[in-house]
C-alpha positions as CSV (number, residue, x, y, z in Angstrom):
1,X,-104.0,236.9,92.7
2,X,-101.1,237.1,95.1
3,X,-99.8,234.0,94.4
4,X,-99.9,234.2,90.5
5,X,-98.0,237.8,91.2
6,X,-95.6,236.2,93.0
7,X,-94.7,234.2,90.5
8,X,-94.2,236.8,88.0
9,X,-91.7,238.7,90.5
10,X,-89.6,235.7,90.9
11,X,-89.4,235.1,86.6
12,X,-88.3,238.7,86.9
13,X,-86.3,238.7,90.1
14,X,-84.4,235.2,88.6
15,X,-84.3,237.4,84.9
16,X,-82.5,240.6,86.6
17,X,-80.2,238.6,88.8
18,X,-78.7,236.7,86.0
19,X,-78.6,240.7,84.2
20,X,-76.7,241.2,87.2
21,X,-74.4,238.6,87.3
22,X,-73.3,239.4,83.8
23,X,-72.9,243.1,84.8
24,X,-70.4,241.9,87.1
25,X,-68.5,239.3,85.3
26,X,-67.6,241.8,82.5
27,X,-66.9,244.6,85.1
28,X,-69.5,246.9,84.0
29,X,-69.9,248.2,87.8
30,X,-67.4,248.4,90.4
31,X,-69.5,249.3,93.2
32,X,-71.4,245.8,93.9
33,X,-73.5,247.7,97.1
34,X,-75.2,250.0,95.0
35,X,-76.0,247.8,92.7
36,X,-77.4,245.4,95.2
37,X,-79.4,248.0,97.1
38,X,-80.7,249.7,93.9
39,X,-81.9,246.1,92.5
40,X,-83.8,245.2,95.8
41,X,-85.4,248.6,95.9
42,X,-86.3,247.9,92.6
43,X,-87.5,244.3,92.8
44,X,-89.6,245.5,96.0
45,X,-91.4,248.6,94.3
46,X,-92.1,246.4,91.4
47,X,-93.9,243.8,93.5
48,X,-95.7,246.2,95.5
49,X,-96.6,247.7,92.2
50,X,-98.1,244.4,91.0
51,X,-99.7,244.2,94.4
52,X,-101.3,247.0,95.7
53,X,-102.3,249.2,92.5
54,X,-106.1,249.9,92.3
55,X,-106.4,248.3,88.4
56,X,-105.0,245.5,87.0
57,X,-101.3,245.9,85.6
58,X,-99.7,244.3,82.9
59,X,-96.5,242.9,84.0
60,X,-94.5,242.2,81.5
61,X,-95.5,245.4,79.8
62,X,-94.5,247.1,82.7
63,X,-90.9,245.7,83.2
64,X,-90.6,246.6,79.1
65,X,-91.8,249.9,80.0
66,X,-89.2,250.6,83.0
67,X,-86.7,248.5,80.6
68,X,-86.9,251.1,77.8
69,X,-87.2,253.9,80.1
70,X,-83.6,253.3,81.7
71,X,-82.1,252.4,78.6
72,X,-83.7,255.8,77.3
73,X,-81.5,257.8,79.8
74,X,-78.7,256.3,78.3
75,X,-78.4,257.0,74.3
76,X,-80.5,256.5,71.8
77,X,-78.8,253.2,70.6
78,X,-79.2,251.2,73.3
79,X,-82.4,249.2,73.2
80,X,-84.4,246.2,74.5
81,X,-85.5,243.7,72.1
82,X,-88.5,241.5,73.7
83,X,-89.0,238.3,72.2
84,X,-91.9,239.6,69.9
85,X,-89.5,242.2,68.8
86,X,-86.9,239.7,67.3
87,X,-88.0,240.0,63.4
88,X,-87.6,243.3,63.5
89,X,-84.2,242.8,64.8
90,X,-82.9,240.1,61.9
91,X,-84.6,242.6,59.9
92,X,-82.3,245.3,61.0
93,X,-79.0,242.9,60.7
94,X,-79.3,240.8,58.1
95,X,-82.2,242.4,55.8
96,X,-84.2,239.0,56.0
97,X,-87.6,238.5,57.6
98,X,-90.1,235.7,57.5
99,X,-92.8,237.4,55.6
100,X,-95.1,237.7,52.2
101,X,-92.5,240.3,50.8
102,X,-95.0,243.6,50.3
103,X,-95.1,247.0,51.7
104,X,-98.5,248.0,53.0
105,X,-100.2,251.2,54.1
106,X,-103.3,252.6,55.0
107,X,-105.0,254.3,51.9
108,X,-108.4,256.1,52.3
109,X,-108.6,253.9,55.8
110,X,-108.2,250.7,53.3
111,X,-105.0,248.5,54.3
112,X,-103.6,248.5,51.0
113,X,-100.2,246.6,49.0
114,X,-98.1,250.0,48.2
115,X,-95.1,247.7,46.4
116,X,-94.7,243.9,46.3
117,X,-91.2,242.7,46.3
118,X,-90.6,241.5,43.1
119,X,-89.8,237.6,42.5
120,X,-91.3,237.4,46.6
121,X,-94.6,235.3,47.6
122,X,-96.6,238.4,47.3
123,X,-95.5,239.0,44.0
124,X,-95.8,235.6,43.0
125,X,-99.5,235.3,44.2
126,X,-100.6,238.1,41.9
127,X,-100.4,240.4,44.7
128,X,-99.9,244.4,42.9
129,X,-99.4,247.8,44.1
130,X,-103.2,249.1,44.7
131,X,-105.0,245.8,45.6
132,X,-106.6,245.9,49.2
133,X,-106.7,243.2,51.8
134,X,-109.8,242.6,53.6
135,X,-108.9,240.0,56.0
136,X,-105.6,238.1,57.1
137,X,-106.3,234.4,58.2
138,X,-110.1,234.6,58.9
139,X,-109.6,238.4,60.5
140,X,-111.4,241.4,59.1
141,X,-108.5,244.3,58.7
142,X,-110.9,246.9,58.6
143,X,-110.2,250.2,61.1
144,X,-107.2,247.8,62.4
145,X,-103.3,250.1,62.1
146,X,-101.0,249.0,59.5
147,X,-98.6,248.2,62.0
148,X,-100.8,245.6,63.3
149,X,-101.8,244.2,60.0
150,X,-97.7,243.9,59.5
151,X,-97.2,241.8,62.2
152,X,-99.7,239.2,61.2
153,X,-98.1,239.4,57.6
154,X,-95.1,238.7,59.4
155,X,-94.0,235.1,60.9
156,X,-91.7,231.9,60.2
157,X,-91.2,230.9,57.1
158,X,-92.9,228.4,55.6
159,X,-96.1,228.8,57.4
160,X,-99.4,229.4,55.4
161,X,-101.5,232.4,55.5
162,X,-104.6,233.1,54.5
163,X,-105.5,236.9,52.5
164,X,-109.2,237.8,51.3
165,X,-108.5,240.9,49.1
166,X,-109.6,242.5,46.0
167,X,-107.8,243.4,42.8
168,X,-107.2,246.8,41.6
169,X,-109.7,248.1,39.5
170,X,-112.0,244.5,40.3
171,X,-114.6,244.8,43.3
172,X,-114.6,240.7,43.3
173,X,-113.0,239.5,46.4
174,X,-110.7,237.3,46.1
175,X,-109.1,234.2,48.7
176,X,-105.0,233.8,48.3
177,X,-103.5,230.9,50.0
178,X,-99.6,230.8,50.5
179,X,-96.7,230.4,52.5
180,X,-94.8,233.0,54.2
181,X,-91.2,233.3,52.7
182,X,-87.7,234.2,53.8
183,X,-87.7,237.6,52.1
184,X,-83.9,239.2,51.8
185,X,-83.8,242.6,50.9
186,X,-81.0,243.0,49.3
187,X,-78.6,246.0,50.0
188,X,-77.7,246.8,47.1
189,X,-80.5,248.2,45.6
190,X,-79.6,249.3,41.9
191,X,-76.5,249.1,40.4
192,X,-75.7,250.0,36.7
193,X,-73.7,252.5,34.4
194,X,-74.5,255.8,34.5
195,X,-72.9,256.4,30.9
196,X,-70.0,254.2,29.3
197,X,-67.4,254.7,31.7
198,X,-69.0,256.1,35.1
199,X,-70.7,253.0,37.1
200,X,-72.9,253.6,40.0
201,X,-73.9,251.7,43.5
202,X,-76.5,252.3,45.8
203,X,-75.8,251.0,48.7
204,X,-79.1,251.3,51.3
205,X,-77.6,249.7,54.6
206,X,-74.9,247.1,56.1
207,X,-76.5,244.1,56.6
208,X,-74.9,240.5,56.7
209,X,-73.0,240.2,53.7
210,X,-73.6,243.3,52.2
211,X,-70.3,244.1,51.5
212,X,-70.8,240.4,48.6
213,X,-73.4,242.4,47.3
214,X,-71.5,245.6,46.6
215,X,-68.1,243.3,45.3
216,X,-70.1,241.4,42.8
217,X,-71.7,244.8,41.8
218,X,-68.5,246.2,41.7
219,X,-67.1,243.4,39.3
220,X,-70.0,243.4,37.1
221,X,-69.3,247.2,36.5
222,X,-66.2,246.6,35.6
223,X,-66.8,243.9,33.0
224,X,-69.1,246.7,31.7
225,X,-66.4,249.4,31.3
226,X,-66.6,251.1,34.4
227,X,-63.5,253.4,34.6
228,X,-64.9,255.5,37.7
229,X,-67.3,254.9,40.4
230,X,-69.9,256.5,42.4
231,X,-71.0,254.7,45.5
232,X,-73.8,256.2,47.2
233,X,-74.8,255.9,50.7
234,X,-77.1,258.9,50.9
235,X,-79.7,257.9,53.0
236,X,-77.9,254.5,54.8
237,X,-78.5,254.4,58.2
238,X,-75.2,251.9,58.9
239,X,-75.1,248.6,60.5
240,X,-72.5,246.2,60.6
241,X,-69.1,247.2,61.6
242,X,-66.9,244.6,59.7
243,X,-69.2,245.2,56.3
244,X,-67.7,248.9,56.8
245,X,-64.3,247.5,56.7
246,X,-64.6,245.1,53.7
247,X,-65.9,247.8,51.4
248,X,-63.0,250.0,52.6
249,X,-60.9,247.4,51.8
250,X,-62.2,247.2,48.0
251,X,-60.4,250.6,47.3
252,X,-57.3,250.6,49.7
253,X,-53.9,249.0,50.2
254,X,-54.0,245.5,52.5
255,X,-52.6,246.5,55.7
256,X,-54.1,250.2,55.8
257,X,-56.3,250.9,59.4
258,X,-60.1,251.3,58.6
259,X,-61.0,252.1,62.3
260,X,-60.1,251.4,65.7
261,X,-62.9,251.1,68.5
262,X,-61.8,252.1,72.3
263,X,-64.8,251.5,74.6
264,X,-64.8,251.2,78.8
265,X,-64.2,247.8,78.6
266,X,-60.1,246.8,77.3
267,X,-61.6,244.0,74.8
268,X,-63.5,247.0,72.7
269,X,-59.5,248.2,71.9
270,X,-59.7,247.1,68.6
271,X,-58.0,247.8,65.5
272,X,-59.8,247.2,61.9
273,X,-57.6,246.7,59.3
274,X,-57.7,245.9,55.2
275,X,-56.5,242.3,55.6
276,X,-57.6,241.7,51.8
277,X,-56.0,242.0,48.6
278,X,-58.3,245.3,46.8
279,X,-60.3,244.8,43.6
280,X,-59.1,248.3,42.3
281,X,-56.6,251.2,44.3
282,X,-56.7,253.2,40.7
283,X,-60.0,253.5,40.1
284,X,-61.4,257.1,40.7
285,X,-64.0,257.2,43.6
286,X,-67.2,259.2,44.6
287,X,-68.8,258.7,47.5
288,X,-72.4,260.5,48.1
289,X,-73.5,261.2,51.5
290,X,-76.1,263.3,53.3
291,X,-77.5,264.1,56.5
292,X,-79.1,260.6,56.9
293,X,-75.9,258.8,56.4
294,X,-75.0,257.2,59.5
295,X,-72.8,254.9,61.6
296,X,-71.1,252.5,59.1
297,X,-71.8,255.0,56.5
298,X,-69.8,257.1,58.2
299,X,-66.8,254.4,58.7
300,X,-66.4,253.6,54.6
301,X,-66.7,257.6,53.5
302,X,-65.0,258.7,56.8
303,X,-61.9,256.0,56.0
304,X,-61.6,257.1,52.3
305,X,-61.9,260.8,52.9
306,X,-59.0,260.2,55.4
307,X,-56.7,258.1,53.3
308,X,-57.4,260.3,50.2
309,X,-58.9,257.8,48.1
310,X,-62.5,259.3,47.4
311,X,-64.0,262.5,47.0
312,X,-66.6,263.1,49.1
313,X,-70.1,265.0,47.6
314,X,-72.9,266.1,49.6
315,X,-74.3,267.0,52.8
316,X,-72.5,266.5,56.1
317,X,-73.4,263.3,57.1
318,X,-75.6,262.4,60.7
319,X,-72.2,262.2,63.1
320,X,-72.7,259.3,64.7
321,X,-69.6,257.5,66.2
322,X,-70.6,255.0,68.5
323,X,-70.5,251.0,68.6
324,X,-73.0,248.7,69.7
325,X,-72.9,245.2,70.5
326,X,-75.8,242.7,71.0
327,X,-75.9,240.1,73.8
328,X,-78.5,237.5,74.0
329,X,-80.6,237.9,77.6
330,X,-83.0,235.2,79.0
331,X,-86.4,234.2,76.9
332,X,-84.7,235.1,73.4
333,X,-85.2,238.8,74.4
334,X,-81.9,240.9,73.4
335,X,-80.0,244.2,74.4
336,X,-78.2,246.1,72.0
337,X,-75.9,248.4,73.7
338,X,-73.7,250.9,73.2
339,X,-70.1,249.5,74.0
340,X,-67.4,252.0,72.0
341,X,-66.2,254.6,70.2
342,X,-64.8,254.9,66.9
343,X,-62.4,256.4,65.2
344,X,-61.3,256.7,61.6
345,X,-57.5,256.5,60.1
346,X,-56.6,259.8,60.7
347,X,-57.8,259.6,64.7
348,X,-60.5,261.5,64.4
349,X,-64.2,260.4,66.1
350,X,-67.0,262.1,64.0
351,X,-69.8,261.6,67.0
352,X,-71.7,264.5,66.9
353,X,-73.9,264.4,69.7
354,X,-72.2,264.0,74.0
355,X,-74.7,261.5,75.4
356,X,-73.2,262.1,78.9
357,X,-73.8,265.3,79.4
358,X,-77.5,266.1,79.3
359,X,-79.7,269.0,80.7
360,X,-82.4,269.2,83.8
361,X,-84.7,268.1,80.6
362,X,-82.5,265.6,79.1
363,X,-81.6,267.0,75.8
364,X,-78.6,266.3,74.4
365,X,-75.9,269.3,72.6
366,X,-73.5,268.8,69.6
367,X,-70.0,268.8,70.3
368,X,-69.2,272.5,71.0
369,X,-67.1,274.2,68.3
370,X,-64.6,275.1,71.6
371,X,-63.3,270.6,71.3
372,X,-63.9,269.9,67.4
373,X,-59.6,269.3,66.7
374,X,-58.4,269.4,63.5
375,X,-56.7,266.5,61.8
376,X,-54.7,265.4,58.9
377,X,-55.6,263.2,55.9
378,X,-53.2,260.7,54.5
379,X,-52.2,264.3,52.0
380,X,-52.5,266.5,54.9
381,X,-55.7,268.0,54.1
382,X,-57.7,269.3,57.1
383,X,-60.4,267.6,57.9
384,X,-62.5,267.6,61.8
385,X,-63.9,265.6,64.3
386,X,-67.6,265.8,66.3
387,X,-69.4,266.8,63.7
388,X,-70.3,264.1,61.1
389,X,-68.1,263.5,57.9
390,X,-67.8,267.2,55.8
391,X,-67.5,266.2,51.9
392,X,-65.2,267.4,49.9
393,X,-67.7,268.7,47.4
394,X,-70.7,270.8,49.6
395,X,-73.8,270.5,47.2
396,X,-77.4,271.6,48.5
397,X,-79.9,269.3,49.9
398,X,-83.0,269.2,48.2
399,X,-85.6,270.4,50.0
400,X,-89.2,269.7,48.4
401,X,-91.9,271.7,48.4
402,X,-95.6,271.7,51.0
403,X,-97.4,270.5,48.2
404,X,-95.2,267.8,47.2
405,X,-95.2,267.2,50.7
406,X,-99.0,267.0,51.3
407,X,-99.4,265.2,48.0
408,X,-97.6,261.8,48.5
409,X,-98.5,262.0,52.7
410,X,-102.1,261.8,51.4
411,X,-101.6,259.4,48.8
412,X,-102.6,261.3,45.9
413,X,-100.1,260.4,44.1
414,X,-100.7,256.8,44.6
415,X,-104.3,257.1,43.8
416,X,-103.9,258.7,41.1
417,X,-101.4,256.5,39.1
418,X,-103.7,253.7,40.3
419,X,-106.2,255.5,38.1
420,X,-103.8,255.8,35.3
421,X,-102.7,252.6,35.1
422,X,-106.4,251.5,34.6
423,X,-106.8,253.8,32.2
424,X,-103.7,252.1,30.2
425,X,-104.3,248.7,30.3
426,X,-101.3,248.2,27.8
427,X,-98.7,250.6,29.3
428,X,-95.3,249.2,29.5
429,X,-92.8,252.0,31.4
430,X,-89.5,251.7,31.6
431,X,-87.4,254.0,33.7
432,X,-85.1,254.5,30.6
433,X,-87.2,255.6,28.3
434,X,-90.9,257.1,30.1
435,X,-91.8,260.4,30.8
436,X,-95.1,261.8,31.4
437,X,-96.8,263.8,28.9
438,X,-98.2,267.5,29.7
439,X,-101.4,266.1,29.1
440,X,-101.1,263.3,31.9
441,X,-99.9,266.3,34.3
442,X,-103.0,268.6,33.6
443,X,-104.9,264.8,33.6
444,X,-103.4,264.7,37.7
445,X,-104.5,268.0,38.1
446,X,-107.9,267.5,37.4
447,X,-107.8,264.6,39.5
448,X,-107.1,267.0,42.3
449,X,-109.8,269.5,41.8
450,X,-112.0,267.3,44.7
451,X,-109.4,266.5,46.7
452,X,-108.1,268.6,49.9
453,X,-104.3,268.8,50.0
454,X,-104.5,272.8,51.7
455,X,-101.2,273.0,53.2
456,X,-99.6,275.4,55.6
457,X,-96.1,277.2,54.3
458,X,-93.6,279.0,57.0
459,X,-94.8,282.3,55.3
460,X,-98.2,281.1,56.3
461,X,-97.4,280.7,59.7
462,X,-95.4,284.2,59.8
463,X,-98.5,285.6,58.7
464,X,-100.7,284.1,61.2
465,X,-98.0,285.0,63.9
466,X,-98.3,288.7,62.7
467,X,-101.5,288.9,63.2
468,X,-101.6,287.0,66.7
469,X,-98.9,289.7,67.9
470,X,-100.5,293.0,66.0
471,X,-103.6,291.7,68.1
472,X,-102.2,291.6,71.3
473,X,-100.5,295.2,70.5
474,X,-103.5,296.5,69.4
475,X,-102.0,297.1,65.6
476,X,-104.2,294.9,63.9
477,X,-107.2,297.4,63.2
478,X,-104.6,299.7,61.7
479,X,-102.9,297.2,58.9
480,X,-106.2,295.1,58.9
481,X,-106.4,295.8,54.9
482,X,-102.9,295.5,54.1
483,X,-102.4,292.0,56.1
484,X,-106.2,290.8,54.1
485,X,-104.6,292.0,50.8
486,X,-101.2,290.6,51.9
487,X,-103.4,286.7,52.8
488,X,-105.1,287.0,49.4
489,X,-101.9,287.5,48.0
490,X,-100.5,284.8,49.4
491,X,-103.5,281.7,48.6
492,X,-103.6,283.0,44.9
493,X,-100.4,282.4,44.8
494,X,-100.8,278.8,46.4
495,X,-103.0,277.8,44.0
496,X,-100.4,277.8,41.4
497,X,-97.9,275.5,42.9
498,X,-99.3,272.9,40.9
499,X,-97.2,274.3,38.1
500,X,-94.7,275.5,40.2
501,X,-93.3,273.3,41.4
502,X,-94.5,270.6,38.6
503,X,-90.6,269.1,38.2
504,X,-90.5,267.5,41.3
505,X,-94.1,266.5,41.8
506,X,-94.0,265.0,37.9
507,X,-90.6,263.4,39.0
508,X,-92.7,261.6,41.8
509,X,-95.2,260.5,39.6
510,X,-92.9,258.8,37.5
511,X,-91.2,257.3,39.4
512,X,-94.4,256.1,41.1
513,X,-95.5,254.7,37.2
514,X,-92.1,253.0,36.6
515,X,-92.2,250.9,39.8
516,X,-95.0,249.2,38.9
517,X,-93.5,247.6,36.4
518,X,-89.6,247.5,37.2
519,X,-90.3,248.2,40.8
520,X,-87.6,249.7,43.4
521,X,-85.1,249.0,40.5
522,X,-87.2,251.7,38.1
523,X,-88.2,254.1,41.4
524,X,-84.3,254.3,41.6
525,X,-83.1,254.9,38.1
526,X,-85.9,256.9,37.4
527,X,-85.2,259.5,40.4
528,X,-81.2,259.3,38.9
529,X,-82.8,261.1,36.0
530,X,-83.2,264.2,38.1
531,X,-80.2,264.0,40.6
532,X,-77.9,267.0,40.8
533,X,-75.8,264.7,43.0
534,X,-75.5,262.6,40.6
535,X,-74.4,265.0,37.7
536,X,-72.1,266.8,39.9
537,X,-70.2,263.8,40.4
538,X,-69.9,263.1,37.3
539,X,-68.8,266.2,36.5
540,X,-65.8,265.5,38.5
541,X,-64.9,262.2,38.1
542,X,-64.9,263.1,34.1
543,X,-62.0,266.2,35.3
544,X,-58.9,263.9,36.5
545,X,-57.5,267.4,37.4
546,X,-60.1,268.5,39.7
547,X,-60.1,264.8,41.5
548,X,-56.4,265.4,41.5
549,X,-56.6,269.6,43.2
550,X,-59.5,267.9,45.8
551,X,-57.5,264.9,46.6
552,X,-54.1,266.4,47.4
553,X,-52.4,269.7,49.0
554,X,-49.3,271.6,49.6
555,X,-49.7,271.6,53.3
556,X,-47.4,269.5,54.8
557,X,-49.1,267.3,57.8
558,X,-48.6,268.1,61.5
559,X,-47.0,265.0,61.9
560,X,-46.1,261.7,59.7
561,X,-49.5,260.1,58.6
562,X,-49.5,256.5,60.7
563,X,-52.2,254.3,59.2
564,X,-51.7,252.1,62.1
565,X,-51.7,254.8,65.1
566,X,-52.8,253.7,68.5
567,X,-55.6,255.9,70.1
């Protein structure tokens, strides 16, 4: 045992010391004693560790375990990639992963296809939305987590796998051979007209090349008629830096700064700029964001807000505005690291959250009202730092409702349009043109009338609060038949959030119909249908006046707008 133990601490001593070694050669630590002694108290605990404890350890998901605990300290950002770990991480950069193409879930304890991509192996074997899979190359699924069954889905391409599953609606199990594919998801996920002169992108995250996506989207509009644009990047986590920067550069003058990144290190000084000719500087813009757009998200709304060329619509956006760079480690494991800051043309940073100064607990504040600065758009329009991107146009997020909520968590939804579709063998929806009838609502809630969906609203828990704390004040005896007549109140009225709320939940249905047949494509333009987003922008961007009054001012700015100001 010692000697196989020994073995493992010098692959890790040998992994850490070349860590080291790089640590040095780019200057991240001045101080080489502290390092030194830190690493050999390290190296030593972890070997005694390995030695001495009373059960069996798992080394190498120990050192992961002290790896992502260190890194954890740090930001949230900065992460370990183990070898196993690298699909998900070409997944994350480039959209592409070696695969069958399908989302899965667990339905009812019954690993089951939720969406094939279209035109993708799963697709192509007959795989549909509802069909189960029993076992995965010779393995029985059963009680395993979906999260496990997705790794074995996942691998290189070209190798064969192996499904058992059965059909919706047909108990007759069924064997599928075929090769795992490439599958690119693309980043563009819908892109079309809105009505003859308003075109309309969504734009889900910055992977490789996702910028060609939005240009040849952006062309196509335009052959179409598209006079105006919305670009939406509600939801769009970020990514890549420089795909930020070329879809800046669609809409703005070559030679304009994009962003500038200033990091510990003098190589992270670097400046951004449009170094393109533009496809259109004239062409009114809209860019929707929300509280989930993030990162480069934040870059290509941030940029145009600053240089006047969009209106902004939405919700303040997430506020993050930090940089990370991945360098390749030992083993093909990978660390993604947080190296910069950055900051948008007028010179503002929108990072919301101060990763260096953290509590006894180690939670994090928002930038404190007492440091956001003001700054100056292109116009001179005020806008802020720390605190995300602010549109231009504040609309309300939509919050849906507990049952809505409860509904789609339990897969009711699901089920029940799986139902539906067997019950119209012939259907053919298209997101354009289907809506579900009154009598296919009352048909879902029928379908409900076994199922539990019992949900818990905040006036629930005030009430249960109230009576926790008249309790404990002895109060309770004395409004006992008001707070019973109160709780009555309150479940009759439950009950009828079925109709409600029946807009958003019949929106949901719909949308879960449509993809079945024109899949993420029909999910998207179906939910358009009910976007207040959507209409407010193009309400605007039909008002050339109110673009203009949004766009400009008659504040002068603080000082001369520099597109190519040093930080």
């Amino acid at each position: 045992m010692y000697l196989t133990v020994t073995r493992i601490m010098k692959k890790y001593i040998i992994i850490f010391s070349l860590c080291i070694a790089s640590i040095f050669a780019f200057n991240f630590s001045q101080d080489y004693f502290e390092v030194s002694k830190n690493l050999d108290v390290f190296n030593t605990l972890y070997r005694e560790l390995n030695i001495a404890y009373v059960d069996e350890t798992k080394p190498g998901q120990l050192m992961k375990t002290g790896i992502e605990a260190m890194l954890a300290s740090l930001d949230p950002y900065t992460n370990y990639y183990a070898e196993n770990d690298i699909e998900d991480y070409k997944y994350m950069t480039t959209g592409e992963y070696g695969g069958i193409g399908a989302l899965i879930q667990d339905v009812n304890h019954k690993i089951t296809i939720t969406e094939p991509y279209e035109k993708f192996a799963a697709y192509n074997a007959g795989l549909r939305a509802g069909d189960e899979i029993l076992e995965v190359n010779g393995m029985n699924v059963t009680n395993k987590k979906t999260e496990d069954i997705t790794t074995m889905l996942k691998g290189q391409a070209g190798t064969p796998i192996k499904l058992k599953i059965t059909h919706l609606g047909n108990p007759n199990i069924v064997e599928i051979n075929m090769m795992r594919e490439e599958i690119k998801i693309k980043a563009v996920s819908y892109s079309n007209m809105l009505n003859a002169e308003v075109g309309y992108i969504k734009l889900t995250s910055f992977t490789e090349n996702c910028s060609g996506e939005v240009k040849d989207a952006l062309l196509k509009l335009k052959e179409n008629g598209c006079k105006s644009l919305v670009l939406d990047l509600r939801g769009n986590p970020g990514g890549l830096l420089k795909e930020a920067v070329n879809i800046v550069n669609f809409f703005v003058e070559k030679g304009n700064e994009i962003v500038f990144t200033k990091g510990k290190v003098k190589d992270w000084e670097k400046h951004y700029l449009a170094v393109n000719n533009p496809i259109d500087l004239q062409m009114p813009l809209v860019v929707l964001v929300d509280n989930n757009s993030a990162s480069a998200s934040e870059i290509v709304s941030g940029a145009l807000q600053d240089l006047d060329r969009a209106v902004i619509i939405g919700q303040r956006s997430y506020g993050k505005g930090l940089v990370q760079d991945v360098r390749d480690l030992t083993y093909n494991t990978k660390l993604k690291v947080t190296v910069a800051k950055y900051y948008i043309p007028s010179g503002r940073c929108i990072q919301a959250l101060d990763y260096t100064h953290k509590d006894d607990e180690g939670r994090v504040d928002k930038v404190p009202d007492s440091l956001i600065t003001a700054f100056k758009t292109k116009n001179g329009r005020i806008i802020y730092d720390g605190a995300g991107v602010l549109p231009d146009d504040k609309t309300d997020a939509v919050k849906y409702s507990h049952i809505l909520s409860t509904l789609v968590n339990k897969h009711y939804i699901f089920t029940f349009v799986n139902t539906y579709m067997l019950k119209h063998p012939n259907l053919q929806a298209k997101a354009s043109t289907f809506n579900l009838s009154d009598d296919d609502y009352n048909d879902f809630i029928t379908y409900l009338k076994d199922k539990d969906y019992n949900y818990k609203t905040q006036s629930d828990f005030a009430l249960e609060d109230l009576k926790d704390d008249a309790s404990k004040e002895k109060y309770y005896e004395s409004i006992k038949s008001e707070y019973e007549a109160l709780l009555s109140k309150m479940i009759a009225n439950k009950k009828d959030d079925l109709m409600r709320f029946k807009p958003e939940i019949k929106q949901f249905i719909e949308e879960e119909i449509v993809s079945r047949f024109e899949y993420q494509k029909g999910r998207v333009e179906t939910s358009l249908k009910y976007d207040l987003d959507v209409v407010e922008a193009k309400k605007i961007l039909a008002d050339a006046a109110k673009m203009k009054s949004i766009l400009t001012t008659i504040d002068k700015p603080i000082k001369p707008f520099n597109p190519n100001k040093k930080f």
